[in-house]
Structures are given as C-alpha cells and as structure tokens.
N, C-alpha and C positions, 0 to 999 in steps of 0.2 A: 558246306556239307552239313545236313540233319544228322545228327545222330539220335538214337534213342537213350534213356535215361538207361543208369545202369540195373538199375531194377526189375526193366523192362525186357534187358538184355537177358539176363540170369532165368527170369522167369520164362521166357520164351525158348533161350537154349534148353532147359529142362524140361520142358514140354517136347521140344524135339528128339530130346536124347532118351526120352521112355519110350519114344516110337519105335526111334531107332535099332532101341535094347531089345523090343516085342520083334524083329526083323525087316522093319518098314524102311527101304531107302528115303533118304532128304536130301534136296538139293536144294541149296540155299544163293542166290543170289544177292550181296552185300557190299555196300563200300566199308562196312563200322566193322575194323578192324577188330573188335570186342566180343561180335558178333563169330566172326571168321576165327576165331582162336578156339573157340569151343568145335569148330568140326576136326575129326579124325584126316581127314583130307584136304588140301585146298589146290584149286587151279587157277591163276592166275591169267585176267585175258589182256592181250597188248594189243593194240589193234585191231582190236575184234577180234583177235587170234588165240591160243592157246600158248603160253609162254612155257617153254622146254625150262 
C-alpha cells in the first residue's frame, strides 16, 4: 500500500477541513489511516458493503 507523506497528509486534510468549516460536505475515499483520522466521520466498507 502507497501512502502519502505526512506533509501531504496534513496539508491536504486542512485544505479540506476549511471547506468543510465554510459548510461544504467531503467525502473522502482512503486506505491511509492518517488520512481517515482527520474526518469527523468514518464508514467502513466490508465487502463492498457498509460495516455496522
């Protein structure tokens, strides 16, 4: 698995998280755990499915 440097991480979740502030929904698609820690929500998929 790629990940992205953590720089890239940081930089990137903060450009999402002003959108987000201004009232813009994000959905973000990610394996990089790093990435996924910065959203207020996470869904997890199993199977192509959504994990209860």
């Amino acid at each position: 698995m790629l990940l992205l440097r953590i720089e890239t991480v940081e930089s990137v979740a903060g450009m999402l998280k002003e959108l987000n502030d201004e009232g813009i929904t994000i959905v973000i698609v990610t394996h990089d755990p790093r990435m996924a820690a910065h959203a207020g929500r996470v869904e997890k998929l199993v199977a192509g499915k959504i994990a209860a």
